[in-house]
PDB file of N, CA, C and O in Angstrom:
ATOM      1  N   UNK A   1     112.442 112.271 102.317  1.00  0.00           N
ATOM      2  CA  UNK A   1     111.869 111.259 101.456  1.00  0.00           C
ATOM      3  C   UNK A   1     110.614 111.822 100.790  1.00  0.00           C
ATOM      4  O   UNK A   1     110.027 112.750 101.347  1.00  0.00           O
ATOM      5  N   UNK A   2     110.190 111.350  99.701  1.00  0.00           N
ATOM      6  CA  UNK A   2     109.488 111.340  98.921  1.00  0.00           C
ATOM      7  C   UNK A   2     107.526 111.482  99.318  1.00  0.00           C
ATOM      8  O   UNK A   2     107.236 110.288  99.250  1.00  0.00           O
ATOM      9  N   UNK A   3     106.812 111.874  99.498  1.00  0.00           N
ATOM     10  CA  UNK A   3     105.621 111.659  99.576  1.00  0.00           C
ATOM     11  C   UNK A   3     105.247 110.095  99.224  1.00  0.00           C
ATOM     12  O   UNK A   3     104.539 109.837  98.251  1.00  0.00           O
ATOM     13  N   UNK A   4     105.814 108.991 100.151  1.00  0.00           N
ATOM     14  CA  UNK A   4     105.382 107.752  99.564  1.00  0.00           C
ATOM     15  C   UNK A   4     106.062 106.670 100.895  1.00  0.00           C
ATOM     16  O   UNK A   4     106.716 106.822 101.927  1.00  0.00           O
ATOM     17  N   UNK A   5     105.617 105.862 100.341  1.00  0.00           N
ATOM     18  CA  UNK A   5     105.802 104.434 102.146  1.00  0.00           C
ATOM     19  C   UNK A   5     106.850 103.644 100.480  1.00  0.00           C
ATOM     20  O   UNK A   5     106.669 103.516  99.269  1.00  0.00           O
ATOM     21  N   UNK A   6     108.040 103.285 101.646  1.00  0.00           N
ATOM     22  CA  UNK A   6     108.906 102.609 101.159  1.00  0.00           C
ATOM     23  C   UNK A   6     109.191 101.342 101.986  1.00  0.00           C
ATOM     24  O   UNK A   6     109.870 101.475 103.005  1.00  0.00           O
ATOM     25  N   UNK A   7     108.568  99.688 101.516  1.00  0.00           N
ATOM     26  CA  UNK A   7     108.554  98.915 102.779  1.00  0.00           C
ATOM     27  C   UNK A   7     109.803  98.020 101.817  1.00  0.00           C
ATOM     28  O   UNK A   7     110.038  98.187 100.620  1.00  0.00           O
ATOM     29  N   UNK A   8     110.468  97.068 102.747  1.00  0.00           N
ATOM     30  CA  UNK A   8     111.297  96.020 102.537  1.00  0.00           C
ATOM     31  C   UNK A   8     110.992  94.818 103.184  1.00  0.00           C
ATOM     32  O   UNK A   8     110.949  94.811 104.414  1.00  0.00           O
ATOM     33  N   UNK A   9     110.807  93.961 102.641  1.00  0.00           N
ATOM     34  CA  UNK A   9     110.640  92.872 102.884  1.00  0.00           C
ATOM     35  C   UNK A   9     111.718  92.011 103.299  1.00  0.00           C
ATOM     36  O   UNK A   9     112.543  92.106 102.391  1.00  0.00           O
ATOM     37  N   UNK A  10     112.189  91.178 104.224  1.00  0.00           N
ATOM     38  CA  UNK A  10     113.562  90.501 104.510  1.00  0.00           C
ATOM     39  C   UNK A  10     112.660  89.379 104.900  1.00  0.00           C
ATOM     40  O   UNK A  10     111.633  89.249 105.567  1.00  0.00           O
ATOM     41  N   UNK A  11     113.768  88.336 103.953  1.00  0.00           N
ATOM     42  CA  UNK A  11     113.106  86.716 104.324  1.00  0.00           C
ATOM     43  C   UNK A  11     114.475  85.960 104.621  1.00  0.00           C
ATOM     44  O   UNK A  11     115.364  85.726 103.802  1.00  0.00           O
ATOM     45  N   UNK A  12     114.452  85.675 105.781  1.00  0.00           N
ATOM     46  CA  UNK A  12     115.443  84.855 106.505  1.00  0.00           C
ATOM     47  C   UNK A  12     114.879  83.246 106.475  1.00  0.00           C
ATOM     48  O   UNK A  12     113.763  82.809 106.755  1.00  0.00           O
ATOM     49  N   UNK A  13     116.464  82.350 105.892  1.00  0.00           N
ATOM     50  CA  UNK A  13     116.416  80.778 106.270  1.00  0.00           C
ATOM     51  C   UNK A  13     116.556  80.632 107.244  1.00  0.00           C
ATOM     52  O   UNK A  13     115.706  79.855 107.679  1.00  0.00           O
ATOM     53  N   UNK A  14     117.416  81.059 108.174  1.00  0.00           N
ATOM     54  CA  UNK A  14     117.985  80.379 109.286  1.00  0.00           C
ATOM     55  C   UNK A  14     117.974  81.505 110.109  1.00  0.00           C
ATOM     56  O   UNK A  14     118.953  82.248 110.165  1.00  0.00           O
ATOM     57  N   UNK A  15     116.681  81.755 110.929  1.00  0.00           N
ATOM     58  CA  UNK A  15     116.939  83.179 111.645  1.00  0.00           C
ATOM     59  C   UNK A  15     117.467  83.022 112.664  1.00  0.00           C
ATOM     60  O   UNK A  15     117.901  84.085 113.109  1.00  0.00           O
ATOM     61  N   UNK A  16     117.686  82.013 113.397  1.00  0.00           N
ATOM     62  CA  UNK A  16     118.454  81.902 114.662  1.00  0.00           C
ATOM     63  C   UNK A  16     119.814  82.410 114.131  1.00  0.00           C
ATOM     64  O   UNK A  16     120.181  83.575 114.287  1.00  0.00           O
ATOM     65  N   UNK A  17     120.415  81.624 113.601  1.00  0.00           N
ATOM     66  CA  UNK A  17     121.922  81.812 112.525  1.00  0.00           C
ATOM     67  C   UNK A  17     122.094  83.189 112.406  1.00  0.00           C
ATOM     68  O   UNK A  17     123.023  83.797 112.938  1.00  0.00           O
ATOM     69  N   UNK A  18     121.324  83.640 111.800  1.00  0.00           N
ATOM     70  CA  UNK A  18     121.343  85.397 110.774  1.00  0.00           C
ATOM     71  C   UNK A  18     121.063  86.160 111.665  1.00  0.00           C
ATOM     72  O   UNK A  18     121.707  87.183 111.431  1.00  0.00           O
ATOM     73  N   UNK A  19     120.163  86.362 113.062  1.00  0.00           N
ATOM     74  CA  UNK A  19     119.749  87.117 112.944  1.00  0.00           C
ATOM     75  C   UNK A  19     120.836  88.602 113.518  1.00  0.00           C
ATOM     76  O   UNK A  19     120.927  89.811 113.306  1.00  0.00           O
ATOM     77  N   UNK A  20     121.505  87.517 114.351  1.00  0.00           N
ATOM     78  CA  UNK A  20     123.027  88.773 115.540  1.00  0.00           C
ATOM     79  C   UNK A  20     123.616  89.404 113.797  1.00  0.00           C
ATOM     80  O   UNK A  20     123.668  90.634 113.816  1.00  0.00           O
ATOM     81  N   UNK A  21     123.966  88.896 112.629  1.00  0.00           N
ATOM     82  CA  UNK A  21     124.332  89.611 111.960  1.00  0.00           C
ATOM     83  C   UNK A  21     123.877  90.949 111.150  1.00  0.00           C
ATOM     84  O   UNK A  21     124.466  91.951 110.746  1.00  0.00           O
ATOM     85  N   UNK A  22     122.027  90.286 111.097  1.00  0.00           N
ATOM     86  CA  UNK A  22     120.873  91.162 110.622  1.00  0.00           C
ATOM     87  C   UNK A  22     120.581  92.193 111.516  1.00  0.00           C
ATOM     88  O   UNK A  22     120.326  93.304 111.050  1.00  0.00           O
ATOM     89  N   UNK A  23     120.576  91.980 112.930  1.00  0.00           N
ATOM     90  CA  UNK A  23     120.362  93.006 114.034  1.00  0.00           C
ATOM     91  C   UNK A  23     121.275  93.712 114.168  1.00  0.00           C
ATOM     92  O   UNK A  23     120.960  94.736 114.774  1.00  0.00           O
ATOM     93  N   UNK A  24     123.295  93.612 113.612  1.00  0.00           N
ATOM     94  CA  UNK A  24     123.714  94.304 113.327  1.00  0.00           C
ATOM     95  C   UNK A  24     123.588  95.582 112.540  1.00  0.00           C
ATOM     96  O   UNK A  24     123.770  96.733 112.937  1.00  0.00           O
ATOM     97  N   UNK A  25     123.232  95.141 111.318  1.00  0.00           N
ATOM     98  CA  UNK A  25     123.005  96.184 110.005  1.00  0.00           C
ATOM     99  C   UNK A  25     121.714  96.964 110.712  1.00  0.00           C
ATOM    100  O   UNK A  25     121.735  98.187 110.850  1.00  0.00           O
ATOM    101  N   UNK A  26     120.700  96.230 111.103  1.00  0.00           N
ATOM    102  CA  UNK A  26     119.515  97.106 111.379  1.00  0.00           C
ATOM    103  C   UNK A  26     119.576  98.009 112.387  1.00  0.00           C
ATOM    104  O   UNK A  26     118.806  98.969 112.420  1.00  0.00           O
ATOM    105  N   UNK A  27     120.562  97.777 113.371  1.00  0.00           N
ATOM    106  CA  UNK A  27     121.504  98.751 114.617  1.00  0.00           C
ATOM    107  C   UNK A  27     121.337 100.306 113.551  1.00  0.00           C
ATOM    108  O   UNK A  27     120.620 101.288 113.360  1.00  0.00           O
ATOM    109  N   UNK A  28     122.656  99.579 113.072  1.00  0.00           N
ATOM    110  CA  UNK A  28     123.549 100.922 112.253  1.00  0.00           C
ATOM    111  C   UNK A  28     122.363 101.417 111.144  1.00  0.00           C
ATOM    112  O   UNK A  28     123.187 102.225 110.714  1.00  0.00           O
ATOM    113  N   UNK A  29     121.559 101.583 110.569  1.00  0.00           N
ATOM    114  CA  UNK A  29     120.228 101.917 109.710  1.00  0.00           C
ATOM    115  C   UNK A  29     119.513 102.451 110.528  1.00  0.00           C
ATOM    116  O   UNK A  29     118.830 103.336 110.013  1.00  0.00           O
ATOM    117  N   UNK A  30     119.242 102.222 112.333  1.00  0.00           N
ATOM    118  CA  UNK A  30     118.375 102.196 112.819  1.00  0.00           C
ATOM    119  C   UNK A  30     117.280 103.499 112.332  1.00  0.00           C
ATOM    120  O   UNK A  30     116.142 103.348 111.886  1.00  0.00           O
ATOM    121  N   UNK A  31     118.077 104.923 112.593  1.00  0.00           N
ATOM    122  CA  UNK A  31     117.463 105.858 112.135  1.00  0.00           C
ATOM    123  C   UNK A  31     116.240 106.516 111.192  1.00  0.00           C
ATOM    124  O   UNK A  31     115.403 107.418 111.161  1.00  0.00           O
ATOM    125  N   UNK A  32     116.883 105.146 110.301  1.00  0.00           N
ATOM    126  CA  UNK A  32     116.024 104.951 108.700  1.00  0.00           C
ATOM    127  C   UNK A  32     115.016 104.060 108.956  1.00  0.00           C
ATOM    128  O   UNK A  32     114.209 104.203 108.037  1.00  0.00           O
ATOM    129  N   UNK A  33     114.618 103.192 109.735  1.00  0.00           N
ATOM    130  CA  UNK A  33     113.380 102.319 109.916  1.00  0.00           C
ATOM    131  C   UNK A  33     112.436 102.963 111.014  1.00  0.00           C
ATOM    132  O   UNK A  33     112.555 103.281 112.197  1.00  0.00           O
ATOM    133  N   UNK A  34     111.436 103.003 110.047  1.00  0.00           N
ATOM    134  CA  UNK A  34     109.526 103.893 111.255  1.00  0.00           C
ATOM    135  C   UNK A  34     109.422 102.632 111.762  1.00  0.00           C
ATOM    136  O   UNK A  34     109.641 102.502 112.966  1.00  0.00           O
ATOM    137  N   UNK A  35     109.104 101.566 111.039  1.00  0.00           N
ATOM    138  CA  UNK A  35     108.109 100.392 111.677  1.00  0.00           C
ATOM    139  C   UNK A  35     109.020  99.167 111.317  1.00  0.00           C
ATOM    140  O   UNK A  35     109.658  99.108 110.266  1.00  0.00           O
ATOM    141  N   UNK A  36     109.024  98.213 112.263  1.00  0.00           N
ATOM    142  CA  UNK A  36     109.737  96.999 112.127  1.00  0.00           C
ATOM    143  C   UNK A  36     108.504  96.078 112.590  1.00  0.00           C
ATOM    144  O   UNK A  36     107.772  96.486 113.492  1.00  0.00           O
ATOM    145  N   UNK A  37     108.168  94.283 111.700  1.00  0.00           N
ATOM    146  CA  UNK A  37     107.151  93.648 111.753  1.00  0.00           C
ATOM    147  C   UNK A  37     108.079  92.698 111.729  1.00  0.00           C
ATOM    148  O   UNK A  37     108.875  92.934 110.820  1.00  0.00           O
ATOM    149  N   UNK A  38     108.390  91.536 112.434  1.00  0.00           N
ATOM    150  CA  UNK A  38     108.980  90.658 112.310  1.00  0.00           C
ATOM    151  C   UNK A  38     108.080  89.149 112.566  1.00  0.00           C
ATOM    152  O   UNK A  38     108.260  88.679 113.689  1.00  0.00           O
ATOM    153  N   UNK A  39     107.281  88.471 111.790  1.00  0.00           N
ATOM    154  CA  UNK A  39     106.947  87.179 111.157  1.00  0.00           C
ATOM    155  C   UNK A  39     107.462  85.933 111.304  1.00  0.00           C
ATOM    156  O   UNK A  39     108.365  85.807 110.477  1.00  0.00           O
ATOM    157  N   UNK A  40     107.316  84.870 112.009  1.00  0.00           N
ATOM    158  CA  UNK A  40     107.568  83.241 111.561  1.00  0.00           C
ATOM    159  C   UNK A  40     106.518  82.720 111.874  1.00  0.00           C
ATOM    160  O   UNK A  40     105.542  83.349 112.284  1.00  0.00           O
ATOM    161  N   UNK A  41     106.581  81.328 111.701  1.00  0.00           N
ATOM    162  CA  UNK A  41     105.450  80.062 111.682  1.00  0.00           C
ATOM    163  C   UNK A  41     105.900  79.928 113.444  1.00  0.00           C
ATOM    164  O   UNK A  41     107.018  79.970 113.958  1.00  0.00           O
ATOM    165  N   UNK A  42     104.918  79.803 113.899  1.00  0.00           N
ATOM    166  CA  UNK A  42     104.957  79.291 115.396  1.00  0.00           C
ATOM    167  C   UNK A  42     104.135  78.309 115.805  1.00  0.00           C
ATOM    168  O   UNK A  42     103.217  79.052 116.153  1.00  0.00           O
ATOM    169  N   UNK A  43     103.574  76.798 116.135  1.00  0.00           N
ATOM    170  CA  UNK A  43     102.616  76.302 117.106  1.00  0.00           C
ATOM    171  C   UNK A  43     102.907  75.624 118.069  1.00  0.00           C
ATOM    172  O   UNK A  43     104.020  75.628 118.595  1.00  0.00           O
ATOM    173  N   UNK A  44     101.646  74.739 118.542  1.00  0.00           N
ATOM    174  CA  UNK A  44     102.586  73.850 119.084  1.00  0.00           C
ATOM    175  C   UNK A  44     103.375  72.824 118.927  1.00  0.00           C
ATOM    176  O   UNK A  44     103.940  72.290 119.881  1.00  0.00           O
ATOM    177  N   UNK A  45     103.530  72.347 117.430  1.00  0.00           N
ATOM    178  CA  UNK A  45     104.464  71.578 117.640  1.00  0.00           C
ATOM    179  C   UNK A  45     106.001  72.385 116.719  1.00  0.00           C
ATOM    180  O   UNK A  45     107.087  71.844 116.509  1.00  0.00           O
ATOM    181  N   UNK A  46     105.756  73.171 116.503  1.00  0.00           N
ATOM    182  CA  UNK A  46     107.361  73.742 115.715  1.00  0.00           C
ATOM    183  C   UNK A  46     106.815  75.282 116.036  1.00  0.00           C
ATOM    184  O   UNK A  46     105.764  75.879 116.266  1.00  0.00           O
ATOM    185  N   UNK A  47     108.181  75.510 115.901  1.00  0.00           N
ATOM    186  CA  UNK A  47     108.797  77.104 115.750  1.00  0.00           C
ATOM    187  C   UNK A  47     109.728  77.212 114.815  1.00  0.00           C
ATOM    188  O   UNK A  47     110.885  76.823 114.974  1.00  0.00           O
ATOM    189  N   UNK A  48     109.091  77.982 113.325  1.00  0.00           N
ATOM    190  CA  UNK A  48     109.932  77.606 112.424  1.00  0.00           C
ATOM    191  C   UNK A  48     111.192  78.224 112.267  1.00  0.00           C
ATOM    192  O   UNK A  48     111.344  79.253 112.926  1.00  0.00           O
ATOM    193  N   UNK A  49     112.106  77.865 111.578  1.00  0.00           N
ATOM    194  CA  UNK A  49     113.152  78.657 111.922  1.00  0.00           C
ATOM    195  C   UNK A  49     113.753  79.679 110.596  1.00  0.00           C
ATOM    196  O   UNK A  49     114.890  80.100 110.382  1.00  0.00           O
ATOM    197  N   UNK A  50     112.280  79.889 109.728  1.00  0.00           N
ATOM    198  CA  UNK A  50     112.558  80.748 108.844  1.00  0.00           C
ATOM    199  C   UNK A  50     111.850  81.743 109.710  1.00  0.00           C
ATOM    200  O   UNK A  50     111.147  81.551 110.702  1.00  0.00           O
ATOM    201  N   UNK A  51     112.268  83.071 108.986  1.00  0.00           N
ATOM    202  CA  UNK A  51     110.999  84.383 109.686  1.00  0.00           C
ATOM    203  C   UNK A  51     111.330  85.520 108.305  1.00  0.00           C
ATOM    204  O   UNK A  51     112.203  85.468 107.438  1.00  0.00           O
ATOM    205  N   UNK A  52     110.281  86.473 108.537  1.00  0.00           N
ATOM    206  CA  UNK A  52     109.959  87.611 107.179  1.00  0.00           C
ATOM    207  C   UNK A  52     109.878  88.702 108.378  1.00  0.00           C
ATOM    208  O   UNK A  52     109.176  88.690 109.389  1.00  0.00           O
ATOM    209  N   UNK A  53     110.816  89.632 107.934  1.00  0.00           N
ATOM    210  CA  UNK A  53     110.469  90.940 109.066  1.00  0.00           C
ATOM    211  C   UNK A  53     110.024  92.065 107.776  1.00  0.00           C
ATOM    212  O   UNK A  53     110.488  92.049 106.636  1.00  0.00           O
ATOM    213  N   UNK A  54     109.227  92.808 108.198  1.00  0.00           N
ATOM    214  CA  UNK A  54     108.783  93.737 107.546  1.00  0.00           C
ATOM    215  C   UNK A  54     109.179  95.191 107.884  1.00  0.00           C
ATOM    216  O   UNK A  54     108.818  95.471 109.027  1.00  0.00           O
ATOM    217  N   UNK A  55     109.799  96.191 107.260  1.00  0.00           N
ATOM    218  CA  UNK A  55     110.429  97.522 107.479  1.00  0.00           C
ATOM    219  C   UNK A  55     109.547  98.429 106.799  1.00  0.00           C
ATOM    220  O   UNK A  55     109.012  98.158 105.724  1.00  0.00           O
ATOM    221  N   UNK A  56     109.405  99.421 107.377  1.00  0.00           N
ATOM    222  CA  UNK A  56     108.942 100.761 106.405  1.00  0.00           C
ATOM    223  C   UNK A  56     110.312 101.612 106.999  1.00  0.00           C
ATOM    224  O   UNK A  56     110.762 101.577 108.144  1.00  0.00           O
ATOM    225  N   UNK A  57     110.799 102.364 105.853  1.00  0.00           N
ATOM    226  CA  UNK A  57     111.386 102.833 106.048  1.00  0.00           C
ATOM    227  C   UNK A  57     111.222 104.672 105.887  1.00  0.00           C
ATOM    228  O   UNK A  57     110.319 105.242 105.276  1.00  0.00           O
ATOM    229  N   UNK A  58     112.049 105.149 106.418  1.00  0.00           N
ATOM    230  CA  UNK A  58     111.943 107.170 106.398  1.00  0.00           C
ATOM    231  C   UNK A  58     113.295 107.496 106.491  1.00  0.00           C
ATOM    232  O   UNK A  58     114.286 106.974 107.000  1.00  0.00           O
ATOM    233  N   UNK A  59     113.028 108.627 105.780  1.00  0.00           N
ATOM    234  CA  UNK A  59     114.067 109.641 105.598  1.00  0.00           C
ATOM    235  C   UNK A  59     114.974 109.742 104.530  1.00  0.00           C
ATOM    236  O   UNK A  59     114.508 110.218 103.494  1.00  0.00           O
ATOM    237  N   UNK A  60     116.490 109.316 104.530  1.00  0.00           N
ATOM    238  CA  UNK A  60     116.847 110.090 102.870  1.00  0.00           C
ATOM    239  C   UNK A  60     117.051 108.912 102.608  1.00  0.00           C
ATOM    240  O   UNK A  60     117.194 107.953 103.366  1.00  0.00           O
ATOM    241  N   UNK A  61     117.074 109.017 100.880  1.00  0.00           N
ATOM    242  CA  UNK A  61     116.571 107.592 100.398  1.00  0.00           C
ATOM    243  C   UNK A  61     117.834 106.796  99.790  1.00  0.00           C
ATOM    244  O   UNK A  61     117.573 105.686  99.327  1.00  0.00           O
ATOM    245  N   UNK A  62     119.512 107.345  99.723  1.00  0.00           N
ATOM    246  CA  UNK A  62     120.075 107.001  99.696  1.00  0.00           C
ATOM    247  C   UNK A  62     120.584 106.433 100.698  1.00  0.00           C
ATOM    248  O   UNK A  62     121.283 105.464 100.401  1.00  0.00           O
ATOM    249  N   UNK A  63     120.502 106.667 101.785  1.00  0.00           N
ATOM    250  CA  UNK A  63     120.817 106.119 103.238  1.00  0.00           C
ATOM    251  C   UNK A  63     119.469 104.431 102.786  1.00  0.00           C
ATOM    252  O   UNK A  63     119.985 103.317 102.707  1.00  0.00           O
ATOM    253  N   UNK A  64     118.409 104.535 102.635  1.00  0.00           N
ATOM    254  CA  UNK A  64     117.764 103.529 102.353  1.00  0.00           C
ATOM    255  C   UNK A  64     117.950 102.353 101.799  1.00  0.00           C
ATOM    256  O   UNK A  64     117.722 101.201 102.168  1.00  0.00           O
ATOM    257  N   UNK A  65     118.605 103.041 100.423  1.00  0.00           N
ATOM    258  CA  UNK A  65     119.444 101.922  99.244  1.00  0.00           C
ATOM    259  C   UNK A  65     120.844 101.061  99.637  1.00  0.00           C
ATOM    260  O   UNK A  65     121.297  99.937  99.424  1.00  0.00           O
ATOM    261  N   UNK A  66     121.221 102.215 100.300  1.00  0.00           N
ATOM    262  CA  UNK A  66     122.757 101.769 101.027  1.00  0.00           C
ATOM    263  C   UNK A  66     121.973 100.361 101.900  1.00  0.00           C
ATOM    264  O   UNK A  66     122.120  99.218 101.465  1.00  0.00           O
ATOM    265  N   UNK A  67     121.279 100.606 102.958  1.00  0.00           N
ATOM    266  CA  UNK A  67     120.891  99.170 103.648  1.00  0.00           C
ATOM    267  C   UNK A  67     120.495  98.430 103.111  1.00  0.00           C
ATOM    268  O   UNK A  67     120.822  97.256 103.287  1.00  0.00           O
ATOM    269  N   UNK A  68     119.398  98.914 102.005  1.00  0.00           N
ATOM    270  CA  UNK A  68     118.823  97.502 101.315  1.00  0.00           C
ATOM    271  C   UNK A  68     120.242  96.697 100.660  1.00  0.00           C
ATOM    272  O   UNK A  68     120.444  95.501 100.869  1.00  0.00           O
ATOM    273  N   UNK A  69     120.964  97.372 100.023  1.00  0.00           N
ATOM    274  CA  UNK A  69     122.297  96.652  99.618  1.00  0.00           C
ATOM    275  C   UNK A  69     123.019  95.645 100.476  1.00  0.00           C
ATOM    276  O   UNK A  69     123.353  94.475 100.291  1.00  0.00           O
ATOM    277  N   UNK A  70     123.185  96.733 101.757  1.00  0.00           N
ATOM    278  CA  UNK A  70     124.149  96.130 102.651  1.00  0.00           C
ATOM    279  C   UNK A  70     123.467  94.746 102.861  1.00  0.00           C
ATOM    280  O   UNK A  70     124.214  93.775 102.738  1.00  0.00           O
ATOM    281  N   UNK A  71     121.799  94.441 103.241  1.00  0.00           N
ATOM    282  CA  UNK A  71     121.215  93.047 103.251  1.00  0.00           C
ATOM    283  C   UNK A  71     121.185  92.055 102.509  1.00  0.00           C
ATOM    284  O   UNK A  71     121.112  90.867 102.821  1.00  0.00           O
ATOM    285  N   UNK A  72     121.270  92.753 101.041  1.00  0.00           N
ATOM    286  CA  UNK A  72     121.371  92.175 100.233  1.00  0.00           C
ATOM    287  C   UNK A  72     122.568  91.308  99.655  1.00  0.00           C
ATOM    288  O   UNK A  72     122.474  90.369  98.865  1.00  0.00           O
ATOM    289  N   UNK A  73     123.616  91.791 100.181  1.00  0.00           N
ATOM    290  CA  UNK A  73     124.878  91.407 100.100  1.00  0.00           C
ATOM    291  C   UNK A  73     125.144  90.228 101.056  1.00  0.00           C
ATOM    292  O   UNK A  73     126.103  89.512 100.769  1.00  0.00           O
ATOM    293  N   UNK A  74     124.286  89.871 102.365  1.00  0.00           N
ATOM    294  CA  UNK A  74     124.544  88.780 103.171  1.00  0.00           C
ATOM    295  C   UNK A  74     123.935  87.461 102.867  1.00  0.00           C
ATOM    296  O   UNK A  74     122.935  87.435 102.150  1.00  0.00           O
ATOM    297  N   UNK A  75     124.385  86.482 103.290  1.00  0.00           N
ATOM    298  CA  UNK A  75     124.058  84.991 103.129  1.00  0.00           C
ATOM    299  C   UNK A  75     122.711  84.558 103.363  1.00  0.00           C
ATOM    300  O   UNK A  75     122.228  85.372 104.150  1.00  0.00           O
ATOM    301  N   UNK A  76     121.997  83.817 103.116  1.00  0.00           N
ATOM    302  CA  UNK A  76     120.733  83.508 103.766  1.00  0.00           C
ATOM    303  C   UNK A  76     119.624  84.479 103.720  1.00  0.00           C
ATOM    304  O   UNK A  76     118.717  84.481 104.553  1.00  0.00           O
ATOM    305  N   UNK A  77     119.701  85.212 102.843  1.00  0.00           N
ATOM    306  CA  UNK A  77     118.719  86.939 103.214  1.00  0.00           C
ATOM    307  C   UNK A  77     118.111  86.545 101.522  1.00  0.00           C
ATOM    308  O   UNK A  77     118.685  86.068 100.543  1.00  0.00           O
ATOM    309  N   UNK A  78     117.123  86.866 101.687  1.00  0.00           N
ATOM    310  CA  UNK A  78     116.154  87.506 100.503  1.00  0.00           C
ATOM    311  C   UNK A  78     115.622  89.057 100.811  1.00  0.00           C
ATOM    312  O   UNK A  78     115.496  89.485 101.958  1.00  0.00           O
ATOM    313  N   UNK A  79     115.271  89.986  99.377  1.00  0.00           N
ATOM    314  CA  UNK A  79     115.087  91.331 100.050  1.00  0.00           C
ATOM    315  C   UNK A  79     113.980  92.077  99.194  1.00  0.00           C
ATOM    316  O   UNK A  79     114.447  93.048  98.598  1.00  0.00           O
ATOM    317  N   UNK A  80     113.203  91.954  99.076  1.00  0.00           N
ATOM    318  CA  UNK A  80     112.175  92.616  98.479  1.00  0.00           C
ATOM    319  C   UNK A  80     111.616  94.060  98.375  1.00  0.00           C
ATOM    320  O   UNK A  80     111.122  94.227  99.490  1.00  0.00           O
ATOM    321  N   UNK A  81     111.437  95.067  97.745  1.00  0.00           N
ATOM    322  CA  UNK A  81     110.804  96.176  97.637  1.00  0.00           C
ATOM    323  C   UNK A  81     109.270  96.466  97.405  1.00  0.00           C
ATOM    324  O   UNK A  81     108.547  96.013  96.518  1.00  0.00           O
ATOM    325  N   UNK A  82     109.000  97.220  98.291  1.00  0.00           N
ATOM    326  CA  UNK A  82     107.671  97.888  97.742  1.00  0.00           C
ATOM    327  C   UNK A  82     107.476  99.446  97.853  1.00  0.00           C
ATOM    328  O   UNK A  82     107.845 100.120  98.814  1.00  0.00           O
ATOM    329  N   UNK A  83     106.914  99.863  96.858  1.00  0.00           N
ATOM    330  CA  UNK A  83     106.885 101.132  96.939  1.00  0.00           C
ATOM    331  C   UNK A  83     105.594 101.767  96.549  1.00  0.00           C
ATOM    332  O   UNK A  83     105.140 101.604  95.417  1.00  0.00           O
ATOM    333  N   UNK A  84     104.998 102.476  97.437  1.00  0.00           N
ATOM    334  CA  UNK A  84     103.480 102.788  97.282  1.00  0.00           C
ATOM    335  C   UNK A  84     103.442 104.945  96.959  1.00  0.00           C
ATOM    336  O   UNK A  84     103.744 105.583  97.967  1.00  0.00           O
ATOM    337  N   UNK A  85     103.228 105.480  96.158  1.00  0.00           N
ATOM    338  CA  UNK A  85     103.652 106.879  95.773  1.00  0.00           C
ATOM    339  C   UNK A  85     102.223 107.520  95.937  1.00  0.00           C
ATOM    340  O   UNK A  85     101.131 107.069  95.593  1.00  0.00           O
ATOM    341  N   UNK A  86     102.577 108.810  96.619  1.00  0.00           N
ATOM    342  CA  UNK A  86     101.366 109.372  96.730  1.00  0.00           C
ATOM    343  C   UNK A  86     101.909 110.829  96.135  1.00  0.00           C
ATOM    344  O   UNK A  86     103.034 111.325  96.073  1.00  0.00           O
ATOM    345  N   UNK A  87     100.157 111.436  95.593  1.00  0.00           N
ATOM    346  CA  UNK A  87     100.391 112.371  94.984  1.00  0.00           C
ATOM    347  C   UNK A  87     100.595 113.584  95.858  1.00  0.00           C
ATOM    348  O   UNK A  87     100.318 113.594  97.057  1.00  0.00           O
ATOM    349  N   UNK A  88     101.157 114.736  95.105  1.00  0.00           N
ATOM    350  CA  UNK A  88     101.392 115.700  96.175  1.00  0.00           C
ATOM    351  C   UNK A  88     100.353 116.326  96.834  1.00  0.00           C
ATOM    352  O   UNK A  88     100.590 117.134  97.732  1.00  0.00           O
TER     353      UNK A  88
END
């Protein structure tokens, strides 16, 4: 990969629902994700049942695109990019 942090953003409706399918794909990718941040609303009176997991991802960047696709392609998923480039 590139001299640069490549993060994805995943915003789940129904993470109870999604997530055995999402923890699938992220299984098979595993290789390709440095850091996993996974996010919801919690207090005491709710635990929400949306959540935002946060990925940085490494290594080759077509293997990268392939997952962001593959997420992108499922129900209930939103998928966001960020890409931060550093010079050489």
């Amino acid at each position: 990969m590139k001299p640069r942090h490549l993060i994805y953003g995943v915003h789940l409706d129904d993470r109870v629902k999604e997530a055995p399918d999402v923890q699938k794909v992220f299984t098979e990718f595993g290789c390709y994700i440095k850091t996993r941040i996974g996010l919801h609303h919690v207090d005491d009176n709710l635990c929400s049942p949306r959540g935002l997991i946060l990925l940085e991802m490494f290594g080759d960047e077509q293997k990268c695109e392939e997952f962001k696709q593959r997420l992108q392609a499922m129900k209930g998923l939103e998928v966001k990019e960020m890409v931060f480039d550093h010079p050489l």
